[in-house]
N, CA and C of each residue as an Amber inpcrd file, in Angstrom:
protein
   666
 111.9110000 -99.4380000  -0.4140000 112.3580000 -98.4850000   0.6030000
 113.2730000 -99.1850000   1.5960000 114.2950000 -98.7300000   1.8150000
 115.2820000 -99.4010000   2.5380000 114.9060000 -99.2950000   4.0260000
 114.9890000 -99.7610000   4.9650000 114.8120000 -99.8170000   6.7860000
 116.3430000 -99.5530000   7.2860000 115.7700000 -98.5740000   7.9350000
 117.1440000 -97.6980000   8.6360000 116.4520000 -97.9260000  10.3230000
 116.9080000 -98.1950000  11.2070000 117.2900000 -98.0650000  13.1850000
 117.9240000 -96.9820000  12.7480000 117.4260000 -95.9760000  14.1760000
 118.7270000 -94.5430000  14.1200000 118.6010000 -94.4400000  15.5270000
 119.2930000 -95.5040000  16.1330000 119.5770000 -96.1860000  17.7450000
 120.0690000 -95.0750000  18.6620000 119.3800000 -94.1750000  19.6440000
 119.8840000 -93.6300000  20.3880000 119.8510000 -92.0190000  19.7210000
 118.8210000 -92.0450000  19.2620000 118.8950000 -90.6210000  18.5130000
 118.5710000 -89.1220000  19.6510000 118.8650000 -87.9390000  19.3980000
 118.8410000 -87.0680000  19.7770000 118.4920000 -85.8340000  19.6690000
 118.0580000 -84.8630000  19.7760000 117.1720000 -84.2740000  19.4760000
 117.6110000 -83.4160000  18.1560000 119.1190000 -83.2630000  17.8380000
 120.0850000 -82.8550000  17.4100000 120.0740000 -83.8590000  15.9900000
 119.4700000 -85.5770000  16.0900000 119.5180000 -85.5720000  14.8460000
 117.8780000 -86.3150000  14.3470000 117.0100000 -85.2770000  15.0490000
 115.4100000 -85.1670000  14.4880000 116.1990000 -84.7830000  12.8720000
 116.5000000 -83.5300000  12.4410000 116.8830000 -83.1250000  11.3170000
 117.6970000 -84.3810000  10.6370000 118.4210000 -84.8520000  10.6320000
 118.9330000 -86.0490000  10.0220000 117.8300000 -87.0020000   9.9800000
 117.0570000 -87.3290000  10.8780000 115.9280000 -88.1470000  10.5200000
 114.9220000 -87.7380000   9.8070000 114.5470000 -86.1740000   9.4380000
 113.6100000 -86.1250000   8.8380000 114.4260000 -86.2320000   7.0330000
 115.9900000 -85.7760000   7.0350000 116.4670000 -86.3740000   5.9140000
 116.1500000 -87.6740000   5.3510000 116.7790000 -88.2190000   6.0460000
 116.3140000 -89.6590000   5.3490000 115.3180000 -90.6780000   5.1380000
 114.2250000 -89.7500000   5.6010000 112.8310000 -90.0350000   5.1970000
 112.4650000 -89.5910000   3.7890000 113.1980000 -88.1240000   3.6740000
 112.8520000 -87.4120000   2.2380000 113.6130000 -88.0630000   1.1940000
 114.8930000 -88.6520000   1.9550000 115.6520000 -89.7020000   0.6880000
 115.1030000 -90.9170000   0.0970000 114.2360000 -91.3380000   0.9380000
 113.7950000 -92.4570000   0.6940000 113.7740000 -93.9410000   1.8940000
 114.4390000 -93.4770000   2.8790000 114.5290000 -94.2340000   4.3030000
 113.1640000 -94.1030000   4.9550000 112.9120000 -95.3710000   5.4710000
 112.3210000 -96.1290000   6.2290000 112.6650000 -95.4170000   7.6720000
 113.0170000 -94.2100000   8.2600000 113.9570000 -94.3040000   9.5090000
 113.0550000 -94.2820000  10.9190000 113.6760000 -95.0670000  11.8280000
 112.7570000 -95.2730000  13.1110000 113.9210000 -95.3040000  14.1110000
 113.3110000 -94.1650000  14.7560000 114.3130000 -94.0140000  16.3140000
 113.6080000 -95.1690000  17.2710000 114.8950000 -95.3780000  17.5060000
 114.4200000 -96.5260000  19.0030000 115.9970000 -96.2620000  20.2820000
 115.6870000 -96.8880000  21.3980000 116.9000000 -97.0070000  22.4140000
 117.8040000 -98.2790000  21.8250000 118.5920000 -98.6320000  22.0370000
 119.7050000 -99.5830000  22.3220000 118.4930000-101.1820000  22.5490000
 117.8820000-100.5420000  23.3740000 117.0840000-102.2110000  24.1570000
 116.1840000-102.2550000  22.8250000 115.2680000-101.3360000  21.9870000
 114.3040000-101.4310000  21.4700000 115.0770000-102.1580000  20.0680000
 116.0180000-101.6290000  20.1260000 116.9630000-101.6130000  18.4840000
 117.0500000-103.6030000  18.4180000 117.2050000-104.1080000  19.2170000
 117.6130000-105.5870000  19.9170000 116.1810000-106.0000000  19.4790000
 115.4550000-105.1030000  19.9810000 113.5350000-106.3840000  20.0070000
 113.2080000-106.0000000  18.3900000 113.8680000-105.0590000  17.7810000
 113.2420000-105.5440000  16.6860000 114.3620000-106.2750000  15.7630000
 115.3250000-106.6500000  15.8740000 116.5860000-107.3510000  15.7030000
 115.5310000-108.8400000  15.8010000 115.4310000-109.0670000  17.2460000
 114.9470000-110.6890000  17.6630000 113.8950000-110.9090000  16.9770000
 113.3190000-109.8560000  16.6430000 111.6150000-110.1510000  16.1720000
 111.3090000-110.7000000  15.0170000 113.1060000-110.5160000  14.5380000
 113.1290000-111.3360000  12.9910000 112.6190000-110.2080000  11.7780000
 112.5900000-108.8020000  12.2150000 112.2960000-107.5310000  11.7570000
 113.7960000-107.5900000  10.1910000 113.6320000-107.3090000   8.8800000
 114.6470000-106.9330000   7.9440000 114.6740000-105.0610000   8.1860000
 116.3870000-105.3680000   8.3460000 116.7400000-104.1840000   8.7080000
 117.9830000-104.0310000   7.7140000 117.8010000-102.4680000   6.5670000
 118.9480000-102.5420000   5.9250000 120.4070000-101.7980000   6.5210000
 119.6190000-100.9230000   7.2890000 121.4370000-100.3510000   8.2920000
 120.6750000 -99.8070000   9.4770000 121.9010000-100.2560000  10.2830000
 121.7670000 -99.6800000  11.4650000 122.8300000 -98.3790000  11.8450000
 121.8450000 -97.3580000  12.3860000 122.7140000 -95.9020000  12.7320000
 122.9010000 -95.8590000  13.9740000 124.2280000 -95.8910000  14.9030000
 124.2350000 -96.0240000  16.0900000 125.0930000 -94.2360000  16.7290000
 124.0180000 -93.7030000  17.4680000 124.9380000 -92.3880000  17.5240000
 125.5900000 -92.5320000  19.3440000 126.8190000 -92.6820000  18.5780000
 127.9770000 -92.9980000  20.1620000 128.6290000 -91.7460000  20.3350000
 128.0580000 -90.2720000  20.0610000 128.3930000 -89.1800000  21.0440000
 128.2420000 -88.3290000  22.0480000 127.6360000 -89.7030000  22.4290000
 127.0880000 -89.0580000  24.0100000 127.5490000 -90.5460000  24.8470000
 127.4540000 -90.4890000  26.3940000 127.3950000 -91.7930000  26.5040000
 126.3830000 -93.2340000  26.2290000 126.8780000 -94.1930000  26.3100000
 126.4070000 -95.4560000  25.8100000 126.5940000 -96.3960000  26.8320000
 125.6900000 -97.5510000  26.8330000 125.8790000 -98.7530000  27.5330000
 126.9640000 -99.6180000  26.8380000 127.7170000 -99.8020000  26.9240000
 129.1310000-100.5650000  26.0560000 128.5310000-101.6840000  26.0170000
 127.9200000-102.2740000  27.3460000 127.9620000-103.6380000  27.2070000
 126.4340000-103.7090000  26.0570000 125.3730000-103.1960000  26.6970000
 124.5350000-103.5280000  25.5070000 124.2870000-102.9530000  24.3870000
 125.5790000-102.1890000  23.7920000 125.8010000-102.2450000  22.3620000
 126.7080000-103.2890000  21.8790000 127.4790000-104.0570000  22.8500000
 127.9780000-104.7900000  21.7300000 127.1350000-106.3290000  21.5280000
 126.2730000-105.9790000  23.0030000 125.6240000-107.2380000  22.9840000
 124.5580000-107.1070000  21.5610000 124.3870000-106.0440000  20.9580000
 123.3040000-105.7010000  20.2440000 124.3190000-106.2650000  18.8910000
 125.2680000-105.6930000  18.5840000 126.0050000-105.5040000  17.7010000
 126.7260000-107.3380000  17.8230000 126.6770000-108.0810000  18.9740000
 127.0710000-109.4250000  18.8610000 126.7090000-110.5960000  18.8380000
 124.6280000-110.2010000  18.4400000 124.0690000-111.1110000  19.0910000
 123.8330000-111.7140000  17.4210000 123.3050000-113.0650000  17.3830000
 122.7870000-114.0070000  16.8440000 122.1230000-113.4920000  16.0170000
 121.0730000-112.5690000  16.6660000 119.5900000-111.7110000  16.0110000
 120.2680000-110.9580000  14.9540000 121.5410000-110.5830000  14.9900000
 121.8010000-109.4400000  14.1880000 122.4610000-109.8300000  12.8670000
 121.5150000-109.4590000  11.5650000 121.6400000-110.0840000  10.4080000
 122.8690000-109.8480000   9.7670000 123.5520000-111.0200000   9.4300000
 124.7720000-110.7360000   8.6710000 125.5750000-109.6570000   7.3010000
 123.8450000-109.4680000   6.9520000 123.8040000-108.3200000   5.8670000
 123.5540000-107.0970000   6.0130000 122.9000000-107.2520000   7.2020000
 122.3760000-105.8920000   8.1100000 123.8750000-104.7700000   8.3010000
 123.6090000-103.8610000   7.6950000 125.0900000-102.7760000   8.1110000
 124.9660000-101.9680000   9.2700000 125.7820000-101.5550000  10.0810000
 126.3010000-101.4020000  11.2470000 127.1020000 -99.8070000  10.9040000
 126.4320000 -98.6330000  11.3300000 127.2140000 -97.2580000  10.8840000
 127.1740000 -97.0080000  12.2920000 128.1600000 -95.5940000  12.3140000
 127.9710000 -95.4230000  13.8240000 128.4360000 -93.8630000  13.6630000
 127.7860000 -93.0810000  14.3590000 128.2700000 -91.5690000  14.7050000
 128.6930000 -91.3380000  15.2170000 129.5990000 -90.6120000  15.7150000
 130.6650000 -90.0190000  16.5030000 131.1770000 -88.6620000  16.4480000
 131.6900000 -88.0390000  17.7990000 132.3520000 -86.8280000  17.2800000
 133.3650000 -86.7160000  16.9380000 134.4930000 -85.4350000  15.9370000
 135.6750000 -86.0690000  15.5860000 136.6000000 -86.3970000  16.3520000
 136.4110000 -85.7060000  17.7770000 137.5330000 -85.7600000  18.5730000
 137.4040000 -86.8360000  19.6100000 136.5020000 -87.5810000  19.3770000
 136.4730000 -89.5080000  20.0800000 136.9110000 -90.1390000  19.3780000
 137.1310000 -90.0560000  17.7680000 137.5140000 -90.9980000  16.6670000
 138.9320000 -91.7310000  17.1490000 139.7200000 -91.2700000  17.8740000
 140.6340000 -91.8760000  18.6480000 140.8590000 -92.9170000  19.6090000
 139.5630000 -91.9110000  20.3890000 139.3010000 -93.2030000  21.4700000
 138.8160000 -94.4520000  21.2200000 137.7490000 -94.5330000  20.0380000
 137.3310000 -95.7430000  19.9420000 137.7090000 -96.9250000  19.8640000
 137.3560000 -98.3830000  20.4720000 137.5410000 -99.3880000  19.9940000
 137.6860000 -99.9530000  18.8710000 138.8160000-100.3770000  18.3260000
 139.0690000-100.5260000  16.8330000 138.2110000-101.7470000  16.6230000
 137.6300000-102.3250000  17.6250000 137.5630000-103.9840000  17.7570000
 136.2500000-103.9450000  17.3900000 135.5180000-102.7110000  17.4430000
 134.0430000-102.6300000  17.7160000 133.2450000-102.7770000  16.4730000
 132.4690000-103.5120000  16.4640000 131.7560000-104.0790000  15.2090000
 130.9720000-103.2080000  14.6880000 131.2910000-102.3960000  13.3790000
 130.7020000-101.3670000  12.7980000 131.2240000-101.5040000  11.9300000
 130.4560000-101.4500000  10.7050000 131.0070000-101.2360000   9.1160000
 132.0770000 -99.9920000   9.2670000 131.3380000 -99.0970000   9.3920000
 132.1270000 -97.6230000   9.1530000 131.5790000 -96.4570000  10.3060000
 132.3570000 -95.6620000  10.4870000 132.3000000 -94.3920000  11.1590000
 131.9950000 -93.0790000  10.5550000 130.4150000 -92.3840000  10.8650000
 130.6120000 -91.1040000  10.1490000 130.6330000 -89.9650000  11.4170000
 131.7800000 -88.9220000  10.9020000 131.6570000 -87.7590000  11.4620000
 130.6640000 -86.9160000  11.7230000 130.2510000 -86.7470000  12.6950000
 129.3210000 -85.7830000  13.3050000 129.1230000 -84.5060000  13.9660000
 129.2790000 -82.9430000  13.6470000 128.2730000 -82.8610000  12.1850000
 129.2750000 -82.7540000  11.1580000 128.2210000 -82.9630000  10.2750000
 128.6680000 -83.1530000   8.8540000 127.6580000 -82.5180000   7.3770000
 128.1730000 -82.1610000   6.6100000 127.0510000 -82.0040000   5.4430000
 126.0100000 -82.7640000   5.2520000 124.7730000 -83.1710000   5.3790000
 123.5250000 -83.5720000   5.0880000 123.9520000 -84.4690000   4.1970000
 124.0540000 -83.4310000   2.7880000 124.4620000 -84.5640000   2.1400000
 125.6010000 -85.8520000   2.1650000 126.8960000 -85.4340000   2.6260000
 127.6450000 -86.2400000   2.4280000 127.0100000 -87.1190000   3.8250000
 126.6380000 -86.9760000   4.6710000 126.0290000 -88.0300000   5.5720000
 125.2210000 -88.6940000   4.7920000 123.8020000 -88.3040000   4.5140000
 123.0450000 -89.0400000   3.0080000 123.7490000 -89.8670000   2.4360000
 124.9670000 -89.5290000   1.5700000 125.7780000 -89.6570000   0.4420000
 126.6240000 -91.2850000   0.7510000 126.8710000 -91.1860000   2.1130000
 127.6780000 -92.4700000   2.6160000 126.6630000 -93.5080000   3.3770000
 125.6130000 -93.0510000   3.8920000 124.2320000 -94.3510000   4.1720000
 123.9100000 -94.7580000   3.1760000 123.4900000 -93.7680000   1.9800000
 123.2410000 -94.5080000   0.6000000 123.8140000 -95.7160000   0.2920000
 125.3420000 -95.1460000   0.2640000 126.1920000 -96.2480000  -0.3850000
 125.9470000 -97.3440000   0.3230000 126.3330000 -97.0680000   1.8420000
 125.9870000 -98.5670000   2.5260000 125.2770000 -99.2860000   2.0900000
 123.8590000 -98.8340000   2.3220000 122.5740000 -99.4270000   1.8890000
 122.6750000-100.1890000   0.3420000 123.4010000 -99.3640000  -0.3100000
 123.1640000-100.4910000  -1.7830000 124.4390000-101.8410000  -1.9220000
 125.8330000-101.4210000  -0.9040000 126.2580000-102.4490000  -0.7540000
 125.8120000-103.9480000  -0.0470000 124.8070000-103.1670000   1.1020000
 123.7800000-104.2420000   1.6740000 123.1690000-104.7930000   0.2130000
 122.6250000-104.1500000  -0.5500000 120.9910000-104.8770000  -1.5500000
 122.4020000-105.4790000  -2.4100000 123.5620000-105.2190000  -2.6880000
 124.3250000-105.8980000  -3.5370000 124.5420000-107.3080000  -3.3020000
 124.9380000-107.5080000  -1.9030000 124.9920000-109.0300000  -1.0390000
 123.7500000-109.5060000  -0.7770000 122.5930000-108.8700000  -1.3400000
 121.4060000-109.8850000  -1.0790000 121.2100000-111.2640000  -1.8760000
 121.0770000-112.1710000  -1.2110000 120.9530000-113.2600000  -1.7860000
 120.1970000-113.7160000  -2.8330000 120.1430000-114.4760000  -3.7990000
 119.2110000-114.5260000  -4.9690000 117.7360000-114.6510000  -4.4450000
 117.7620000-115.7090000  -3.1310000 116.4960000-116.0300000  -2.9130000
 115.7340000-115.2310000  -1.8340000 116.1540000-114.1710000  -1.8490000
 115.4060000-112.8640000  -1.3040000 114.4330000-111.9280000  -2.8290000
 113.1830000-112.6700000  -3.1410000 112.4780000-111.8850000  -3.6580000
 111.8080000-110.5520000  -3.4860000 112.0730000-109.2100000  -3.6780000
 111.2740000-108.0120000  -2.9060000 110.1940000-107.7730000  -4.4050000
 109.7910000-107.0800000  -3.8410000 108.6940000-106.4560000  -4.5140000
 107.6820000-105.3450000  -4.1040000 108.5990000-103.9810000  -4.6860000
 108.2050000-103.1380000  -3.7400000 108.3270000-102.8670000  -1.9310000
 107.2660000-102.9900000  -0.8870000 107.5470000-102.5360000   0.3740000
 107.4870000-104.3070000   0.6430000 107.1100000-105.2760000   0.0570000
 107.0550000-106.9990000  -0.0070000 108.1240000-107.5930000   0.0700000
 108.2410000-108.3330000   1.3380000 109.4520000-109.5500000   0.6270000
 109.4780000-110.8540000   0.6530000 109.7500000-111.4500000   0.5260000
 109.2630000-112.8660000   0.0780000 111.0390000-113.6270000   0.4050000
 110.9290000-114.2260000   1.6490000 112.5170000-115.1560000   1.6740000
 112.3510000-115.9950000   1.3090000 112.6450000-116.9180000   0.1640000
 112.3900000-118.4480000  -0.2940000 113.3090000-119.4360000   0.6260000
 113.9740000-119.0300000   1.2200000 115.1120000-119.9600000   1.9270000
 114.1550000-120.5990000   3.2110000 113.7710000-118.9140000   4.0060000
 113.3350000-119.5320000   5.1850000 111.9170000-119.3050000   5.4090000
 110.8370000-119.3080000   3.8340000 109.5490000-119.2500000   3.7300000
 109.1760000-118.1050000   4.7580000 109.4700000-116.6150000   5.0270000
 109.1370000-115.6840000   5.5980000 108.5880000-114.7030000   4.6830000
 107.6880000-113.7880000   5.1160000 107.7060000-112.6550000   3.9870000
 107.6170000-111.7800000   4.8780000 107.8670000-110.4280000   4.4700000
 107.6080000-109.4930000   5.1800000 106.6930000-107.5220000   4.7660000
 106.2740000-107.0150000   5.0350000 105.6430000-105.9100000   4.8800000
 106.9240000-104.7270000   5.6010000 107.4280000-104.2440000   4.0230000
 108.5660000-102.8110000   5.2440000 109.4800000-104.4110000   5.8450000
 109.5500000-103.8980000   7.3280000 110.1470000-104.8340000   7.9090000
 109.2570000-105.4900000   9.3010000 108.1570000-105.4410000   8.5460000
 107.0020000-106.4660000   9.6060000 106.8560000-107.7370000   9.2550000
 107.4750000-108.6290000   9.9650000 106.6150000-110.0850000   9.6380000
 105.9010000-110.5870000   9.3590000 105.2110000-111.0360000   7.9840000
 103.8030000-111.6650000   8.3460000 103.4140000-112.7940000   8.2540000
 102.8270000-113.1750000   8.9480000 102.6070000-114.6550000   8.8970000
 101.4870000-115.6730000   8.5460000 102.1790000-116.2530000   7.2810000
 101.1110000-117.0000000   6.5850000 101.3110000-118.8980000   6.7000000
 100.1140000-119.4020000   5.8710000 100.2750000-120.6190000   5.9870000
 100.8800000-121.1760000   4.9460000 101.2450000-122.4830000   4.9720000
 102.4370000-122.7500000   3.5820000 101.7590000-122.2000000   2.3390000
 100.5190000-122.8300000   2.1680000  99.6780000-122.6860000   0.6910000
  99.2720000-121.3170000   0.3180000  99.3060000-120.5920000   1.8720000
  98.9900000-118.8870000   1.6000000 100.9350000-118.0670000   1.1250000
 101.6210000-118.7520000   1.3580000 103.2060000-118.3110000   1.1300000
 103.3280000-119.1010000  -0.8280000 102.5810000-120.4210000  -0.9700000
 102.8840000-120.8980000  -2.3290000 102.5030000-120.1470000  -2.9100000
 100.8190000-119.7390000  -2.7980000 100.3700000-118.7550000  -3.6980000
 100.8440000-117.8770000  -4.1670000 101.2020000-116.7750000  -3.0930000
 101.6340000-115.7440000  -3.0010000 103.3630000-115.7770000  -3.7640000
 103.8510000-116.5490000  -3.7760000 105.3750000-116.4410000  -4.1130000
 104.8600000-116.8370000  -5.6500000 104.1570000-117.6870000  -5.8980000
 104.0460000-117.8540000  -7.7460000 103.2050000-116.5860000  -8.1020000
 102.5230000-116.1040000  -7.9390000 102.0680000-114.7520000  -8.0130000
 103.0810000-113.4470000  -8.3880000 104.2370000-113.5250000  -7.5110000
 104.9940000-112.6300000  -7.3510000 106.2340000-112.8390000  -8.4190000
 106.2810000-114.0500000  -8.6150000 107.7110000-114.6060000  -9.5800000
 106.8760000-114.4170000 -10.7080000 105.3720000-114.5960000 -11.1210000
 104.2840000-114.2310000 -12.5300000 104.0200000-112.8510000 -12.3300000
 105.1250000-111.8990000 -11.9060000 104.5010000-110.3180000 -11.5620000
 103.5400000-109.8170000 -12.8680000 102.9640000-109.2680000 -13.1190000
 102.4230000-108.3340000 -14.0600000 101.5680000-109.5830000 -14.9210000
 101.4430000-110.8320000 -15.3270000 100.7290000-111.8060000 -15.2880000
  99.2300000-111.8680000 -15.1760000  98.7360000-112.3270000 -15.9260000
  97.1630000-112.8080000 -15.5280000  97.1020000-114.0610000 -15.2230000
  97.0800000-114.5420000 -14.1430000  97.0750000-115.8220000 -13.4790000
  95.5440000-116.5400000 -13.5100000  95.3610000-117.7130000 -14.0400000
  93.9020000-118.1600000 -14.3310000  93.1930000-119.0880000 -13.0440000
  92.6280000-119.0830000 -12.5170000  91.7500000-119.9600000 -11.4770000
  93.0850000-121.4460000 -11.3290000  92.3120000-122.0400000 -12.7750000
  93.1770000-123.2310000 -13.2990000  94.0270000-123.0950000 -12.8990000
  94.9950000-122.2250000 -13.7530000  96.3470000-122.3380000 -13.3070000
  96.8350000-122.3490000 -11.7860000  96.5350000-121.4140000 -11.2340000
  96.7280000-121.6920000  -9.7730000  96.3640000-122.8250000  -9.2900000
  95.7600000-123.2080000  -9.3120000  95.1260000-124.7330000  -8.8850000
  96.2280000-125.6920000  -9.4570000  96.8270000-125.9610000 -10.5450000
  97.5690000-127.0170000 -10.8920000  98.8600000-126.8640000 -10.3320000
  99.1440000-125.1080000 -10.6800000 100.6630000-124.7300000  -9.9450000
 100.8850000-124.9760000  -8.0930000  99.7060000-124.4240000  -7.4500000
  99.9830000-124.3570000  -6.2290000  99.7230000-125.3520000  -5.4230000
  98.4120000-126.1530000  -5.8930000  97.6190000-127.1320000  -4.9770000
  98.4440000-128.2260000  -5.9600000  98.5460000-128.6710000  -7.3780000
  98.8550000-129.9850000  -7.8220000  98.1290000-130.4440000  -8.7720000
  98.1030000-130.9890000  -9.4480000  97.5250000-131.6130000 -10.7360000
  96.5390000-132.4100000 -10.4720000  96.8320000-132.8470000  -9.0930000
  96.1400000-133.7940000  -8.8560000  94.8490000-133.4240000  -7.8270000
  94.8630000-131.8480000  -7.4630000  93.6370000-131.5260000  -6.8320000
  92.7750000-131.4360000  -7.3170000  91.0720000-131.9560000  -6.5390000
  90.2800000-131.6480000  -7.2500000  88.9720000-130.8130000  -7.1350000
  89.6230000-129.5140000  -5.8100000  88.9250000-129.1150000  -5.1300000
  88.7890000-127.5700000  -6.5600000  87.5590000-126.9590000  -6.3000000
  86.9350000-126.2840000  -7.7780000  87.9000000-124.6930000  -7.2180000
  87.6730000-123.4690000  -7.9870000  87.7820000-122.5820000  -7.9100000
  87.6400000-121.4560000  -6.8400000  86.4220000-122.1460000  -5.7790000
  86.1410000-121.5690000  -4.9480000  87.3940000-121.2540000  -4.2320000
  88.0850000-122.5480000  -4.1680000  89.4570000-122.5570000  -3.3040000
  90.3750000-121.3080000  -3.4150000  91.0010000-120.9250000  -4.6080000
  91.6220000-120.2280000  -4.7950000  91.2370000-118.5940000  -4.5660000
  89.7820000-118.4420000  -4.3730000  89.1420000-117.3420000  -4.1920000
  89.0210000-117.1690000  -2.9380000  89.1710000-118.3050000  -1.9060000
  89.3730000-117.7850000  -0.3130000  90.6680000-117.8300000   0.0430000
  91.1460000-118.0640000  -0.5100000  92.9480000-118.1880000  -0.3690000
  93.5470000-116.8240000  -0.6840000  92.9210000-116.4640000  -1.7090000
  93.1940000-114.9490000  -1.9950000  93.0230000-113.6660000  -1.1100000
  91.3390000-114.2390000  -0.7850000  91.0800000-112.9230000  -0.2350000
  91.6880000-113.1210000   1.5100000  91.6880000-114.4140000   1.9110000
  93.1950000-114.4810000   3.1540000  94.2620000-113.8590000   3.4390000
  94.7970000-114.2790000   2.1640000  96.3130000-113.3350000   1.6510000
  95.9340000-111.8580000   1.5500000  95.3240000-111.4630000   0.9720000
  94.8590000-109.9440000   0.3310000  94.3360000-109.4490000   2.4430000
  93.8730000-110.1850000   3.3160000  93.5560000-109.2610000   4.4960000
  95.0550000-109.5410000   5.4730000  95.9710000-110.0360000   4.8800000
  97.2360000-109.6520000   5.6190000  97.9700000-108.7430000   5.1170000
  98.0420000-109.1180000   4.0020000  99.3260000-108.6720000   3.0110000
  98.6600000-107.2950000   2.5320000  97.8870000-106.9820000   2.5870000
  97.2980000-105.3820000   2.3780000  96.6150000-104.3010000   3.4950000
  96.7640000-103.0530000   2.7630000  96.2520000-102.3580000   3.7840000
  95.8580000-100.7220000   2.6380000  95.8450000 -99.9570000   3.3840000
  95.0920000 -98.7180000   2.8600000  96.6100000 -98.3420000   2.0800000
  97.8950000 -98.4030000   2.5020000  99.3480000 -98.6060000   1.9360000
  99.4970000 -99.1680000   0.6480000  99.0100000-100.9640000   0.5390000
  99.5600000-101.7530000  -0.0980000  98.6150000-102.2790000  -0.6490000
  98.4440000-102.3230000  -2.2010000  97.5400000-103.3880000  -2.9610000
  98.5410000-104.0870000  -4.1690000  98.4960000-105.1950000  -3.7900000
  99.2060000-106.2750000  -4.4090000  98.4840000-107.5900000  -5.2110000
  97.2120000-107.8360000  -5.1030000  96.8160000-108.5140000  -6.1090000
  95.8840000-107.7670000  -6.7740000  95.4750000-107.9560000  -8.1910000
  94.2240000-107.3550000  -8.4950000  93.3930000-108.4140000  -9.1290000
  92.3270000-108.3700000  -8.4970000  91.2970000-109.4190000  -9.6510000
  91.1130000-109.1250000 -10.9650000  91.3530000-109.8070000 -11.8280000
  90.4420000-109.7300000 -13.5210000  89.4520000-110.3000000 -13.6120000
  88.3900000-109.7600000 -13.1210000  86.9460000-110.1520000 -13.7130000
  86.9290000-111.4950000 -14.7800000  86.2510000-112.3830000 -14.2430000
  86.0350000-113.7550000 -14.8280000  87.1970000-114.7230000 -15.8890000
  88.2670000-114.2010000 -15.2950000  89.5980000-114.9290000 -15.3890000
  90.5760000-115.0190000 -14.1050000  90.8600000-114.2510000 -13.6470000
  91.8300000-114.9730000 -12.3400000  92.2270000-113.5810000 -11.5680000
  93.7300000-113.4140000 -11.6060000  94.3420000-112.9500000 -10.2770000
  95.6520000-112.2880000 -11.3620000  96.4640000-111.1090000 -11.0520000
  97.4770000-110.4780000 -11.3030000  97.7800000-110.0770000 -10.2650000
  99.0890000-109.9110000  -9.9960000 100.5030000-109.6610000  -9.2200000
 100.9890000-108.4420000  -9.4340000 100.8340000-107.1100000  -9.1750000
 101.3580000-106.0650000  -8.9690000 101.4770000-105.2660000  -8.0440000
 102.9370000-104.0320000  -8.5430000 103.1610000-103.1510000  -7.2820000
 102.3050000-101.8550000  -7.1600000 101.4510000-101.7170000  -6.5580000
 100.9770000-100.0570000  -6.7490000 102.0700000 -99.3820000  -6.0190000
């Protein structure tokens, strides 16, 4: 499910937001300031919807739109009415401009696209899996676009798990793959490590490992 910001929304586009929930968006209204804290929070965000037809804080949209926090892959749309399309700053950091109003669909029709040009530039070592993601670069994973935070050996597990998707993973094996050949701590280990992982990484939402009865551990998406 892709994560959509719909920054500065209005009551005018509740209906556009309840669209792109039915499309398949993630969508969460926030202000300008809120859009930023979940930017910093290290939150994965696949586009951002900024509606600039009403007034705006200039300065803290571009501070939003210029800061550090704001992911290089992350897309940048912006609404407008047709008859500001003039006025605007050509300079202003936004992928693209959609007209407002517009057909449902063709609004739909052009976030879509964004959104898969975002998942096109995703990097190899962005593993997802399902609402899961797994950054191998900068050892993060995330739920949707919640952070969660594990310990290295709870991130090893979990990432050989996920690269063995659909897999029956054996006690053993985990033990040689994650801990080392050279550990010689028994089975128990891997069974509190699990159920660690399994009280972050799940919820009444998400079940991602399943036990096999007197062999090990499998990796799937429900």
């Amino acid at each position: 499910m892709s994560e959509l910001l719909l920054v500065e929304a209005t009551e005018e586009l509740q209906t556009l937001a309840e669209e792109l929930e039915r499309a398949g968006f993630h969508a969460t209204t926030c202000s300008l300031a809120e859009a930023a804290d979940h930017l910093a929070r290290g939150e994965l965000v696949d586009v951002v919807l900024l509606n600039l037809m009403g007034e705006i804080d200039d300065t803290a949209l571009r501070r939003l739109l210029g800061a550090d926090s704001f992911p290089p892959r992350t897309v940048a749309l912006a609404l407008v009415r047709s008859q500001r399309v003039a006025k605007l700053d050509p300079a202003l950091p936004v992928d693209d401009f959609l007209v407002f109003p517009a057909p449902p669909e063709e609004l739909l029709a052009r976030i879509r696209r964004a959104a898969q040009r975002r998942a096109r530039a995703e990097p190899p070592h962005l593993l997802r899996c399902g609402d899961l993601t797994i950054d191998q670069a900068s050892y993060k994973v995330y739920i949707g676009n919640r952070p969660v935070e594990l310990t290295y050996k709870e991130y090893e597990l979990l990432r050989f798990l996920a690269l063995n998707q659909g897999t029956v993973c054996t006690r053993q094996m985990l033990l040689s793959r994650v801990w080392g050949y050279d550990f010689y701590g028994g089975a128990r280990t891997v069974d509190v490590h699990i159920r660690r992982l399994r009280s972050k990484i799940e919820d009444g939402a998400h079940t991602f490992i399943e036990t096999v009865r007197n062999v090990g551990y499998r990796f799937h998406i429900n």
